[in-house]
Each structure stands twice: as structure tokens, then as C-alpha cells.
C-alpha positions as CSV (number, residue, x, y, z in Angstrom):
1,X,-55.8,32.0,-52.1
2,X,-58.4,29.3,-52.7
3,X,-60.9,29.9,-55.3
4,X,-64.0,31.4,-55.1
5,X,-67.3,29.8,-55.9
6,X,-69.5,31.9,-58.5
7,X,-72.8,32.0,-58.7
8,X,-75.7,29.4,-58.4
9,X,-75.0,26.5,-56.2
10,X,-71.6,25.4,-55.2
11,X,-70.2,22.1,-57.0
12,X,-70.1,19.3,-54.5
13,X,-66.4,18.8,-53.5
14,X,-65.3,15.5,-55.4
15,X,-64.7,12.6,-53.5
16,X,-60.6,12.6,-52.7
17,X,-58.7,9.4,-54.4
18,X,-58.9,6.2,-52.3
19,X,-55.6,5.0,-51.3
20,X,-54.8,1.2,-50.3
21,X,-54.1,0.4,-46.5
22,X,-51.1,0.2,-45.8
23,X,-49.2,-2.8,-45.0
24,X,-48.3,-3.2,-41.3
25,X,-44.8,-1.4,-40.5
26,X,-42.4,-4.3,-39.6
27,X,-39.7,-1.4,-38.4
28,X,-39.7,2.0,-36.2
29,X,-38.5,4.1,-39.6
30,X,-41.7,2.4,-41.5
31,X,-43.7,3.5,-38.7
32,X,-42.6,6.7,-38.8
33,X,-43.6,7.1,-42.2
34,X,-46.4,5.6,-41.5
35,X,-47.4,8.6,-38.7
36,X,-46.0,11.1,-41.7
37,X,-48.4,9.7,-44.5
38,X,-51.3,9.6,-41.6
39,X,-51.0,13.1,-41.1
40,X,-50.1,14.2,-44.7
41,X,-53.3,12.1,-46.8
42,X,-52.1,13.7,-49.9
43,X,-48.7,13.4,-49.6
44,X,-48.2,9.8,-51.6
45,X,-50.2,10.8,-53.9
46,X,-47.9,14.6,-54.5
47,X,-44.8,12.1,-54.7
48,X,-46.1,9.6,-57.2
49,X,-48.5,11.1,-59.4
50,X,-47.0,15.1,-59.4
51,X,-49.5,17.6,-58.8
52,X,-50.6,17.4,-62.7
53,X,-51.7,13.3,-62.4
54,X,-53.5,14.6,-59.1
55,X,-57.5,14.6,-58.9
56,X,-58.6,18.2,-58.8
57,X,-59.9,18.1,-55.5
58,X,-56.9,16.1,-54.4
59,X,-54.0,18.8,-55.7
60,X,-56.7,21.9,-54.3
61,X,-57.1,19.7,-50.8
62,X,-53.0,19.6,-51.0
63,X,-52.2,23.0,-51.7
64,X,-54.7,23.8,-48.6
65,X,-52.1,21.9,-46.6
66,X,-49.7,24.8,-46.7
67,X,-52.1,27.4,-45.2
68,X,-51.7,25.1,-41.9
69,X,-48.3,26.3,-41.4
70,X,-48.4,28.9,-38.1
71,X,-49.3,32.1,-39.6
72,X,-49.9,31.1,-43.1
73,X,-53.5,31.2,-42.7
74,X,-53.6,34.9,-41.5
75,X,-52.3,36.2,-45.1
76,X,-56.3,35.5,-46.2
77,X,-59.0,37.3,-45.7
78,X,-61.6,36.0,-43.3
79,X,-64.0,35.0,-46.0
80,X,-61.0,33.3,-47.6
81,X,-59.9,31.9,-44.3
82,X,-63.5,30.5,-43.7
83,X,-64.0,29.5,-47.6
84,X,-60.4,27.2,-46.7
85,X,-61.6,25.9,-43.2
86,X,-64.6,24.5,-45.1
87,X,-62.6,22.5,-47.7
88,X,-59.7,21.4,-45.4
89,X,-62.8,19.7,-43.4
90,X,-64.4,18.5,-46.2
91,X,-61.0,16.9,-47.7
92,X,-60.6,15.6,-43.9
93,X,-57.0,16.9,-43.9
94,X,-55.5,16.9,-40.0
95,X,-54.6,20.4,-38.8
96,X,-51.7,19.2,-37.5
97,X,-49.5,16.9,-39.0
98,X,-45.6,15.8,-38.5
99,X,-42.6,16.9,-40.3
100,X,-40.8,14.6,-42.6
101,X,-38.5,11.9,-41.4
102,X,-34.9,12.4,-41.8
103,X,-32.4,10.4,-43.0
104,X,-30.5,8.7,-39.9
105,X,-32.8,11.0,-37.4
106,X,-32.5,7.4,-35.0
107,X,-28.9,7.3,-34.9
108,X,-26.8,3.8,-34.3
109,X,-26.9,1.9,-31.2
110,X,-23.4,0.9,-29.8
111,X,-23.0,-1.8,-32.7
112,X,-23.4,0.4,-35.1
113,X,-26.6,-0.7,-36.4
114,X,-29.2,1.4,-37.4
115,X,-31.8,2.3,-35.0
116,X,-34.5,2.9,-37.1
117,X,-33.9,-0.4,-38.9
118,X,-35.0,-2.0,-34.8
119,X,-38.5,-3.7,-34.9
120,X,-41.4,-1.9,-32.9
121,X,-40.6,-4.4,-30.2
122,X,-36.9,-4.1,-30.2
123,X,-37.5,-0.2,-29.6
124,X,-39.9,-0.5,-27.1
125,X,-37.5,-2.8,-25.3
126,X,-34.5,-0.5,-26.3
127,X,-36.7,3.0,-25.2
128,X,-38.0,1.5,-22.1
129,X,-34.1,0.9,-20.8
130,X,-33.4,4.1,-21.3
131,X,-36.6,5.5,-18.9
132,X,-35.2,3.1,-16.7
133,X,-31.4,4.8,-16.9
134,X,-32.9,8.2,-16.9
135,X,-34.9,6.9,-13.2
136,X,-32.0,5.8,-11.7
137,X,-29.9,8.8,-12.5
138,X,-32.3,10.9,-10.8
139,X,-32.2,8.9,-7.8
140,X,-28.8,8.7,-7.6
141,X,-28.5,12.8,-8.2
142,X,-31.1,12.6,-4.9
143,X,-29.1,11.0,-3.6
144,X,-25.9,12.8,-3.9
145,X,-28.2,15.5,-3.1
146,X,-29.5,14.2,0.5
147,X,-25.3,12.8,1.2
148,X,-24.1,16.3,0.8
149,X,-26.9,18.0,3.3
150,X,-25.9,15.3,5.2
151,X,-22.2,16.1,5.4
152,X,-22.7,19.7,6.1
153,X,-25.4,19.3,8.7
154,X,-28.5,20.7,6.8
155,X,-31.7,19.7,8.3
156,X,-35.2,19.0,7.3
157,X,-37.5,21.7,7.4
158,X,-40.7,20.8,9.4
159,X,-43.8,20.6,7.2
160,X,-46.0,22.4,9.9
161,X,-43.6,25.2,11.3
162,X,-41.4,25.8,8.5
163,X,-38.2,25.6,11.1
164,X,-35.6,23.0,10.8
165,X,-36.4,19.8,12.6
166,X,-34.9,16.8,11.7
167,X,-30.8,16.3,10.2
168,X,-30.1,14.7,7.0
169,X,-28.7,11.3,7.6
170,X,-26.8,9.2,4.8
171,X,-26.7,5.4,6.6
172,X,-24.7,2.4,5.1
173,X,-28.4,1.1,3.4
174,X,-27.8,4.3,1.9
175,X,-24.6,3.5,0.4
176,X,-25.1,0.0,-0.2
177,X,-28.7,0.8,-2.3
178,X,-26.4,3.8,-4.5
179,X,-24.0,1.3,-5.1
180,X,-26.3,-1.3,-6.6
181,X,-27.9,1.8,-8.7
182,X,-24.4,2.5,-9.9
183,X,-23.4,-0.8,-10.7
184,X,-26.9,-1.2,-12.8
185,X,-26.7,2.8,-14.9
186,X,-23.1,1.3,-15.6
187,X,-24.8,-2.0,-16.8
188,X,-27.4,-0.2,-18.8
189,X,-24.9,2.2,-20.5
190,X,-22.8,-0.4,-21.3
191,X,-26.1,-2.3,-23.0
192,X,-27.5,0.8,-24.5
193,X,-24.3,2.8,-25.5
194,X,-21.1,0.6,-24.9
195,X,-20.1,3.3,-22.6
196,X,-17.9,1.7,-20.2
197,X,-18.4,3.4,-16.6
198,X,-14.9,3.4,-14.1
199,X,-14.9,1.1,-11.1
200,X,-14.2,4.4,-8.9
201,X,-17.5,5.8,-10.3
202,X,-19.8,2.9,-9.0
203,X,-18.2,3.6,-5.7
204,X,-20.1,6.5,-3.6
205,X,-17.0,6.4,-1.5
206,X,-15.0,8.2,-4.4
207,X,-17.4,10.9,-4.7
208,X,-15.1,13.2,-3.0
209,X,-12.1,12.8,-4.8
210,X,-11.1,14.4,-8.4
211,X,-8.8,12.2,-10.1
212,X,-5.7,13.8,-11.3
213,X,-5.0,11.9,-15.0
214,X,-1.7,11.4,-16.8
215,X,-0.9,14.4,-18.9
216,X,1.5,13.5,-21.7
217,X,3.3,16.1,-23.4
218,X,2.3,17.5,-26.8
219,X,3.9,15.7,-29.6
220,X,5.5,12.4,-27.4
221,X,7.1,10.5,-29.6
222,X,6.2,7.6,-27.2
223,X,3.1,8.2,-25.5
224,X,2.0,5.1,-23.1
225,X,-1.2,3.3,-24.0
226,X,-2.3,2.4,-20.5
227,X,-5.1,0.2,-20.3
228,X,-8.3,2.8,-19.5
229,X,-8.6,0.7,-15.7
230,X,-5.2,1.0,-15.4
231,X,-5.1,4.8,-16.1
232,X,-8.1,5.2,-14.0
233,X,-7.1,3.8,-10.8
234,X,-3.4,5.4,-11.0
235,X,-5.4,8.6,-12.1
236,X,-7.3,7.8,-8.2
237,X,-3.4,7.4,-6.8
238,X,-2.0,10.4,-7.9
239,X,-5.0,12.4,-6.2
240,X,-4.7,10.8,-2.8
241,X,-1.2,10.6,-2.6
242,X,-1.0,14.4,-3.3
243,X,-3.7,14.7,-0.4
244,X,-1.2,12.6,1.9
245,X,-4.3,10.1,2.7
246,X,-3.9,7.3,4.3
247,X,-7.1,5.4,5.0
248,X,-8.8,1.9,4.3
249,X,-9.8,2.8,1.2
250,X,-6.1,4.3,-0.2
251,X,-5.0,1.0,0.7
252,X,-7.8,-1.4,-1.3
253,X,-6.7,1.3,-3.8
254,X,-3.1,0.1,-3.6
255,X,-4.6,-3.4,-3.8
256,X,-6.1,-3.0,-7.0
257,X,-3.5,-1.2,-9.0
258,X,-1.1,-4.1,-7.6
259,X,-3.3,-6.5,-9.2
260,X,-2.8,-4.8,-12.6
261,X,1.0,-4.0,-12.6
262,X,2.6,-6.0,-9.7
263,X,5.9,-4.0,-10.7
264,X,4.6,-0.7,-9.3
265,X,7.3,0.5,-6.7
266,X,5.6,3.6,-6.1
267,X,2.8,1.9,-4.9
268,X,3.8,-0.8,-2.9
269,X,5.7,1.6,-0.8
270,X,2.7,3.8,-0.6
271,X,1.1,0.5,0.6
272,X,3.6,-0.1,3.3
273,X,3.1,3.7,4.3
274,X,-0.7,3.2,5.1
275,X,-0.1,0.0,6.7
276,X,2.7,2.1,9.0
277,X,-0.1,5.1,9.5
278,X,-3.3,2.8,10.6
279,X,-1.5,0.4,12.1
280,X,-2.3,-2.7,10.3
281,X,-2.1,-6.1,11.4
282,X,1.5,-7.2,9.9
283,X,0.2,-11.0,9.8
284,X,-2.7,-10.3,8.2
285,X,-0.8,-8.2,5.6
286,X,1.6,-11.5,5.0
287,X,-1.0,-13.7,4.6
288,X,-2.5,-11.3,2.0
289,X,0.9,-11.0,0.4
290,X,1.4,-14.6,0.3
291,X,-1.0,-14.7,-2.2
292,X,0.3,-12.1,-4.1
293,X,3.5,-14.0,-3.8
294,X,2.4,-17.2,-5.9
295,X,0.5,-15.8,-8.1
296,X,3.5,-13.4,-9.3
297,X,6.6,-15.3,-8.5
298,X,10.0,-13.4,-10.4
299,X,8.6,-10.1,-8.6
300,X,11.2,-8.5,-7.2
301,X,9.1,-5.3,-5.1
302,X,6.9,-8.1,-3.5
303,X,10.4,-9.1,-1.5
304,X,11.1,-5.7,-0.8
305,X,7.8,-5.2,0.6
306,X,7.8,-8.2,2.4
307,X,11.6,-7.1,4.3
308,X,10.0,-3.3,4.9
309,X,7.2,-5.9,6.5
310,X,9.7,-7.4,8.8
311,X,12.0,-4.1,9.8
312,X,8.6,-2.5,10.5
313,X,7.6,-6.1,12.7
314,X,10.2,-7.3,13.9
315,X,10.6,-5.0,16.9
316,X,7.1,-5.4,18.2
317,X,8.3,-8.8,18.8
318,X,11.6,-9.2,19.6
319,X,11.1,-9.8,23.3
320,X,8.0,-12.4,23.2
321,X,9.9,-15.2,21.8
322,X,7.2,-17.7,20.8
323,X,6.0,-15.4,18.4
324,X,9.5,-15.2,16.8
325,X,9.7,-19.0,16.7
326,X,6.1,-19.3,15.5
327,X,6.9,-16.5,12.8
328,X,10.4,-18.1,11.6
329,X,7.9,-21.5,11.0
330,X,5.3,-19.9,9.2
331,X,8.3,-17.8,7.0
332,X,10.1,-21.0,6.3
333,X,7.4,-23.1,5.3
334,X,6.0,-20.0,2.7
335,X,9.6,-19.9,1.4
336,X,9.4,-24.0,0.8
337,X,6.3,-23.7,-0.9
338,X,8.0,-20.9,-3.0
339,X,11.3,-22.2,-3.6
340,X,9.0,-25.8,-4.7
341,X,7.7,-23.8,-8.0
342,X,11.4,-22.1,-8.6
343,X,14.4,-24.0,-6.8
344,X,16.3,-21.1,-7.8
345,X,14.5,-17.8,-7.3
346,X,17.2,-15.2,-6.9
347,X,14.6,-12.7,-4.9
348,X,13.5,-15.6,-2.4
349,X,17.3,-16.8,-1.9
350,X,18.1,-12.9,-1.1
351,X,15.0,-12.8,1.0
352,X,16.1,-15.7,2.4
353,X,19.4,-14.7,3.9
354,X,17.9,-11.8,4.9
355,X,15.6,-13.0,7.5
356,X,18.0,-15.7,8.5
357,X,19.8,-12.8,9.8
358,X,16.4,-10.9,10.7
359,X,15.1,-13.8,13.1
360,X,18.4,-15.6,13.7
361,X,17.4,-18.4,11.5
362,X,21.2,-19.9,11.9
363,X,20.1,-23.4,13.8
364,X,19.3,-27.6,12.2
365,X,16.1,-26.6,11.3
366,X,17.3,-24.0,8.8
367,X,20.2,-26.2,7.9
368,X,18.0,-29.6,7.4
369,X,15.9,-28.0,5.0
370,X,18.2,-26.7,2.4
371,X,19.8,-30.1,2.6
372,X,16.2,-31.7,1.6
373,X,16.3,-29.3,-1.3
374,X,19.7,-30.5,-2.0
375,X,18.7,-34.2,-1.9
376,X,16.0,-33.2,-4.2
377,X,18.3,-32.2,-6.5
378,X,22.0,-32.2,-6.1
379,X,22.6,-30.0,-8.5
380,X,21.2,-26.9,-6.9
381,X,23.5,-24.3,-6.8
382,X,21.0,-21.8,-4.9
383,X,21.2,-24.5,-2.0
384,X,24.3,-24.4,-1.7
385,X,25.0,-21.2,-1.6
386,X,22.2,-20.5,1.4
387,X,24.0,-24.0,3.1
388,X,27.6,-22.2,2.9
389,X,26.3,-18.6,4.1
390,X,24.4,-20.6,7.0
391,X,27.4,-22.7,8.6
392,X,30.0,-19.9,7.9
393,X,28.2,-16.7,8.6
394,X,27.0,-18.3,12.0
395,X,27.7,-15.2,14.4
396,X,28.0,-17.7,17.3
397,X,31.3,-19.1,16.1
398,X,32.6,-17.2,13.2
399,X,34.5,-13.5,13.1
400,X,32.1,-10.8,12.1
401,X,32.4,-9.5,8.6
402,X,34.4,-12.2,7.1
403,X,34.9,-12.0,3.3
404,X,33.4,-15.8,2.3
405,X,36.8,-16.5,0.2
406,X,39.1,-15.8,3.2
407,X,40.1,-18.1,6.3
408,X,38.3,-17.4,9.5
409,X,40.5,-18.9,12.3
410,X,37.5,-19.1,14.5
411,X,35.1,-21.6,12.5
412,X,35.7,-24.7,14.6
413,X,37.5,-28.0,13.5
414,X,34.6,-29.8,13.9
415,X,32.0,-28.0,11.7
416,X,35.1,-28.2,8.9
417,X,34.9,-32.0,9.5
418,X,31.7,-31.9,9.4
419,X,31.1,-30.2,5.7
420,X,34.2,-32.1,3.8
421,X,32.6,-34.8,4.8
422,X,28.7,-34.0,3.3
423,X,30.3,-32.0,0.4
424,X,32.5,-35.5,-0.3
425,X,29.0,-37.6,-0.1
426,X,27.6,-35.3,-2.7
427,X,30.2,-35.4,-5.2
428,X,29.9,-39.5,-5.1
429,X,26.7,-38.7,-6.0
430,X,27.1,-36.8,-9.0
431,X,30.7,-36.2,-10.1
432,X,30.0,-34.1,-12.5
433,X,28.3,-31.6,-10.8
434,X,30.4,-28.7,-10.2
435,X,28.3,-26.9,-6.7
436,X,29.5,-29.4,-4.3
437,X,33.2,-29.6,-5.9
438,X,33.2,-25.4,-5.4
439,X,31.4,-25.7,-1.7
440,X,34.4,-28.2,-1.2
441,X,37.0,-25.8,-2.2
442,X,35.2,-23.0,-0.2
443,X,35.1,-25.0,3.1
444,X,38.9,-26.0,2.8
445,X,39.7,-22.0,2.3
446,X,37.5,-21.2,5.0
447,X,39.0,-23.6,7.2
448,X,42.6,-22.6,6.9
449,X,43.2,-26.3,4.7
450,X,45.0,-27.2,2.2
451,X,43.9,-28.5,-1.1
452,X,46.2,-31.4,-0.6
453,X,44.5,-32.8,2.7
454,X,41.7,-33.8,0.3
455,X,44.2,-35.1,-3.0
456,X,43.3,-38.7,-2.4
457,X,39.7,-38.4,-2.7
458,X,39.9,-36.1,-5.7
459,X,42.4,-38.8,-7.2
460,X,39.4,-41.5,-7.2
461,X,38.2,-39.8,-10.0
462,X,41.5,-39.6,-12.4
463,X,43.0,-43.0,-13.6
464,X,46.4,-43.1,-16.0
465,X,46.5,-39.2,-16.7
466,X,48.4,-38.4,-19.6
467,X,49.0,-42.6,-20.4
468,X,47.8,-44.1,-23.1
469,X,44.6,-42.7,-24.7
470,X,42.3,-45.8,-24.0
471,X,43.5,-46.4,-20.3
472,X,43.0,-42.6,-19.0
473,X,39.8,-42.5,-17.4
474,X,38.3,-39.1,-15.9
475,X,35.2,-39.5,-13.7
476,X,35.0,-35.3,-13.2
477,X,36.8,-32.7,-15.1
478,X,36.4,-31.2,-11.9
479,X,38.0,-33.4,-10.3
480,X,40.9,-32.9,-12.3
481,X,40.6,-29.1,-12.1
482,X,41.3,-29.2,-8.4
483,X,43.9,-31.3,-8.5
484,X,45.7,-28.8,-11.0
485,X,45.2,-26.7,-8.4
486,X,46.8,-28.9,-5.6
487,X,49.4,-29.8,-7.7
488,X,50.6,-26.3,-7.6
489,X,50.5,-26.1,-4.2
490,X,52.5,-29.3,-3.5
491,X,54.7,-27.8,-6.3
492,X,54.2,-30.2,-8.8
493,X,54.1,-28.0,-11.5
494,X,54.4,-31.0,-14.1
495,X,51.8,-32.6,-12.7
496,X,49.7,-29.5,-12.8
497,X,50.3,-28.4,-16.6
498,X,49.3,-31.9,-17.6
499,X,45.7,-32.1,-15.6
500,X,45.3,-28.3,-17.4
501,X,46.4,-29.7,-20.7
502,X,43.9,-32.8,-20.6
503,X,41.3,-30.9,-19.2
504,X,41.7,-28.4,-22.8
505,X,42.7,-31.5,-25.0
506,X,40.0,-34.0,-24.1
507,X,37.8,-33.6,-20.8
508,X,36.9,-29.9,-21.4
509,X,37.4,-28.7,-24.7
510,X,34.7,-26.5,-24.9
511,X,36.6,-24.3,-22.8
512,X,40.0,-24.8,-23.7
513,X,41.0,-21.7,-23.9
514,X,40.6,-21.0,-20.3
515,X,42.9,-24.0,-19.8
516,X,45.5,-22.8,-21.7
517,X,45.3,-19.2,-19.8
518,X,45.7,-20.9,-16.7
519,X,48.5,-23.4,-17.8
520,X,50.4,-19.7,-19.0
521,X,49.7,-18.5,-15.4
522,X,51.2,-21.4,-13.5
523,X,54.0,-21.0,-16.4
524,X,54.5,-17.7,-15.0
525,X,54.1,-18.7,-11.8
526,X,57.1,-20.6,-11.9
527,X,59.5,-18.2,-13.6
């Protein structure tokens, strides 16, 4: 209770300690204190001084302070309560005044720093972004508001009648302006708390579905650490392919996820399901995948993709033939340009033969450009392979279903002629290259030839066998290998073991042990 006056005249209150300005907060946490000491004058001079160094009318003005606290006041009697409204306004002590700051009250922006350490400028930068997030939230929550009416037909009640008048519309401005708020809240929560906002969730188009996430088992010993896009847009995939949708925006959704893990089968056959449900323009969805193509070339489910393409194509087609022809150019040119960054792309080679027999692909055009690929460089073996299935898988002149090592009686003379001749040209070229020594060997087989007919051209390469060291001369070891093996054929079996034994002795020791298993072979052979 404050004291009482007795008798005579009251002693004028003394004059409260005068306390330096203070110096002009450079931070939001100095300010605060600042506000605190404002409304608590006696305060400072509690914490420094203790209420024994206090002035008398300081500590009394002080311990007044408490009886400001709701209800505290009330405990007096009213000429106690009016004897302490008279001093607080003498001391001038506010009748309200703010609690004490606490420690860390601002909290840490999203680089951990200190809010309170921000200047007063910084904060009223940093507070007046957050208004602005706060704005746009509500308009977007209007908006979701005014889409949903929209979508169940609600309509405006007139301001006059009261009755419903006029339907909620939602038009593309609509959805464009909700987009640009969404992509600015994301911007400013990224700014303000580092809080990264999904694609999906910018897009008002996505509103409707609930993404299904991957669940991982409790204790997985190997839990995947998808990338959070990646899990977010699969999390998208799962929820629409459970829904069996198929729409415009399932497939930019395929599109996307592609883009992050081009190795997704699931999804490029999802892809090719849409495309088969909306009817999508096949070319169109080429040229895309072209693209895709170069920018991810050892992908094996593009190919796949690209043959589902085709199948699904082809047939809608079939009987306007320049639209095949004009198809089979633009196919062969893309593979070109393919085959240019990888001569020897196993999934473009297979693609390759397939659409030969797709489009039948089997004429010179198809034929001259492997050989520019081969005269680019001899020693592709991918070339050869395609130039060996092209002339003797020809259904116009070759048995159906011939096995590639076997004789097909009906391959004509001619085209025989016709491939000794460019497989001898290429061997002159490079005589140690062993493709067009093995495309020889194949041709002969599939020709129903002997190894001998071609002896003396695989004899220009061999000079002096087994003679004196300094005079053999060996221009191919595989050269020498097929004469081994027509040697044995003639039945020169001598002649044979010696071309094997060289080849293990001197021209192809590195694999001499292969040479000796096929000497013991012909050994056998002959016993």
C-alpha cells in the first residue's frame, strides 16, 4: 500500500532522476528495448542501481508500477487507490507499458540469422513481404473459393432481390492471373523462409488431384533419396494413373518426369497410352521425341517408344504411299544424324532393322547409306552387320526365315558377285580389319561357295609361310586364318596346321591358345 501523508502539508514529490537519451537503436531488438525502457522509466535505473541506490521518489514511483497490473490496483482502498493515481501522474509513469523482450522472441530468417539483429530498414523491408504474401494468399483462397462455386454451378445472389442471378464463372484470365500469384507466394516464401513450393502447386490445374507419395517401409535398409521434384511429380503419376486419366495435362506430366529420369519405363508407356487415348499427332510426337533422342543417346526405352510409335502408325498409313516414302526419309536421315554422334549405337542399329522391316526399307537408298558409313570408317562393324541383314534378308529374293550362317539357294548369283567383290575392295583397304574378312566369309556361306573360290585373293596377303623367318611376310592374320580354314576344305591338312601354328607363334600370339585349340580340332578332324 503506498504511504500515507501525515499531517500539515504534503512534501512536494521530488523531482525523479534524469536519465540520458538514449542513443538511436541501429537494430529491431535495440528498438524493442527501446519501447520497453519508454514504457518502464524506472526500469534502468531498478537494474543498475538496485532499489537501495534508487532516489526515494524513484524506488516509491517504481513500486507504484506493480499496482498497474489488471487487478492489482483493486486490493487498495479507494483512498489508497486515489492517493497512488496521484503519484503514478506525478512520477509520469505510463499506465500501460510492454512486457520484457525475450531472448530469440524474432526467430531466424531462412539463413539462420537472427532477426532481431535486422536493421529497422531491413525489417520493414522483410515485414512488408510478408503483408504482401499474407495478400496474395487471400486472393488466391478467393479464388479457389469463386473456381469451386464455379464448378458446382453456384450463382451470385442479386444485391436487390436476394435470389440467385448471375453463375460463377472461372475464365482462362482467371487462371492465368492465379498462376502468376502462385508463382510470386512461391517466390516470396522461398525469399522469406526458404520454403521451396512444388511445380504442381503453382498450377491451378492440379487443384483437383491429391498426390499419392512413396511410402517406404519402416526400417528400409535402403530407402531411395529421390530428388524432392522428382518425388513430387511421380507422387502426381501415381495419382492419375490410379484415376486411369488420360488427358493433356497427364501427358506434359509424362513429359516432365521423362526429363528427370529418361529411364522410366512405367512412364513412357503411360505416355504412349495417352497418345493412343487422345489421338495424338504421331509426327508431332516424333519430332518431340527426336529431341529427346539427342539429348539422351544410350537410352534404350526412347527406342522402344519410338517402335510402339510406329506399330501404332504404321497402319494409318500403309495404303497412302507417299506418306510412307516421305516417313522412311525423314526416319533415315534422324538415324544419320544419330548414328553421326555414336557409329555404333546398339539401340539405333536394332531400331534400325526394325523399321527396315516396318517400312520395307530393303532398296539402294538404304544400302548406299550404310556404305557411306562404311567409307567413313571401314572398320565399323555395326555397318556391316545392317549391310549383311539388308542384301540377305531381302524378302524379294531370299527364303523366309533363313538362319544368317546357313546357305539360302535362292539369293541370286549376281548379288553374290556383287558383295565378294565390295567385301574384296574393303579388305585392300585395311587388311587388318577383321568386319569385312567375316562379311566375306558370311557371303560365301550364304551363297553356297566355297572358301577356296576366293584362296588366291586371300593368298596376296601371305608370302613364304613357314620359310625362313625374315622372308615370311603376313599382310592379315586374317587372312591367314581363312586360309587355315580353306586348307581344310581342300584337304590340305599340312598346310592348315602350319597357317594355325604361325598365326599362335608369330602373327597372333596374344591369342595363341585359340590357335592351338583349333590346330587339336583339325587334328581330330583327321583321325
Amino acid at each position: 500500500m503506498p504511504p500515507k501523508n501525515k499531517g500539515g502539508s504534503r512534501a512536494k514529490a521530488a523531482e525523479p532522476t534524469k536519465q540520458e537519451p538514449p542513443k538511436k537503436p541501429q537494430t529491431i531488438r535495440e528498438l524493442q528495448w527501446q519501447y520497453y525502457y519508454d514504457t518502464n522509466p524506472y526500469q534502468k535505473a531498478y537494474e543498475e542501481l538496485g532499489l537501495n541506490g534508487m532516489t526515494p521518489a524513484d524506488r516509491q514511483a517504481f513500486l507504484n508500477q506493480e499496482y498497474l497490473k489488471p487487478g492489482a490496483a483493486k486490493t487498495l482502498s479507494n483512498k489508497a487507490q486515489k492517493e497512488l493515481w496521484k503519484q503514478l501522474n506525478e512520477a509520469n509513469v505510463p499506465l500501460r507499458s510492454l512486457p520484457r523482450p525475450r531472448e530469440n522472441q524474432w526467430g531466424r530468417d531462412k539463413n539462420g540469422r537472427d532477426i532481431g539483429d535486422y536493421t529497422v530498414e531491413e525489417y520493414e523491408a522483410y515485414e512488408a513481404k510478408q503483408f504482401k504474401l499474407l495478400s496474395l494468399q487471400r486472393k488466391s483462397w478467393v479464388f479457389k473459393n469463386k473456381r469451386a462455386k464455379a464448378k458446382f454451378g453456384d450463382r451470385i445472389l442479386s444485391v436487390v432481390s436476394g435470389e440467385p442471378e448471375k453463375a460463377f464463372v472461372c475464365t482462362e484470365e482467371d487462371l492465368e492471373a492465379e498462376r502468376a500469384r502462385r508463382k510470386e507466394m512461391a517466390g516470396l516464401q522461398q525469399e522469406l523462409y526458404g520454403v521451396k513450393t512444388d511445380p504442381y502447386a503453382l498450377d491451378p490445374d492440379w487443384d483437383d488431384v491429391v498426390p499419392i507419395p512413396q511410402i517406404e517401409p519402416d526400417g528400409a535398409l535402403a530407402a531411395i533419396a529421390y530428388p524432392d521434384e522428382y518425388a513430387e511429380s511421380m507422387s502426381y503419376l501415381r495419382a492419375v494413373m490410379a484415376a486411369k486419366e488420360y488427358s493433356p495435362r497427364c501427358l506434359r506430366l509424362t513429359e516432365r518426369i521423362i526429363s528427370l529420369n529418361p529411364a522410366h519405363y512405367t512412364v513412357w508407356l503411360y505416355r504412349f497410352s495417352i497418345i493412343e487415348a487422345l489421338n495424338i499427332s504421331i509426327p508431332d510426337e516424333i519430332e518431340w521425341l527426336n529431341d529427346i533422342s539427342l539429348t539422351y543417346i544410350k537410352n534404350y526405352q526412347i527406342w522402344n517408344h519410338r517402335q510402339h510409335l510406329m506399330d501404332h502408325y504404321y497402319p494409318a498409313i500403309v495404303t497412302t504411299p507417299e506418306v510412307v516414302a516421305a516417313l522412311v526419309e525423314s526416319e533415315r536421315k534422324f538415324l544419320e544424324q544419330m548414328l553421326s554422334l555414336d557409329t555404333k549405337n546398339y539401340h539405333v542399329w536394332s531400331y534400325r532393322q526394325y523399321l527396315v522391316r516396318k517400312l520395307g526399307m530393303w532398296g539402294l537408298a538404304e544400302r548406299q547409306s550404310v556404305e557411306r558409313m562404311i567409307d567413313d570408317d571401314v572398320r565399323n562393324n555395326s555397318a556391316w552387320s545392317h549391310r549383311f541383314f539388308l542384301v540377305f534378308s531381302d524378302p524379294s529374293y531370299t527364303t523366309p526365315d533363313s538362319h544368317a550362317t546357313e546357305h539360302d539357294p535362292l539369293i541370286p548369283a549376281d548379288v553374290i558377285d556383287r558383295e565378294v567383290e565390295y567385301a574384296e575392295e574393303k579388305i585392300k583397304l585395311a587388311p587388318q580389319n577383321q568386319s569385312p574378312w567375316n562379311y566375306l566369309k558370311g557371303v560365301l556361306v550364304k551363297g553356297g561357295r566355297k572358301l577356296g573360290t576366293v584362296r588366291q585373293f586371300a593368298e596376296e596377303f601371305v608370302e613364304n609361310l613357314g620359310g625362313p623367318e625374315e622372308a615370311e611376310k603376313v599382310g592379315s592374320s586374317h587372312a591367314l586364318d581363312l586360309l587355315a580354314d580353306i586348307y581344310k576344305e581342300a584337304g590340305e591338312t599340312d598346310k592348315a596346321d602350319l597357317a594355325l601354328r604361325r598365326l599362335g607363334e608369330k602373327w597372333d600370339r596374344i591369342r595363341r591358345g585359340y590357335w592351338e585349340y583349333r590346330r587339336k580340332l583339325l587334328d581330330s578332324a583327321t583321325h
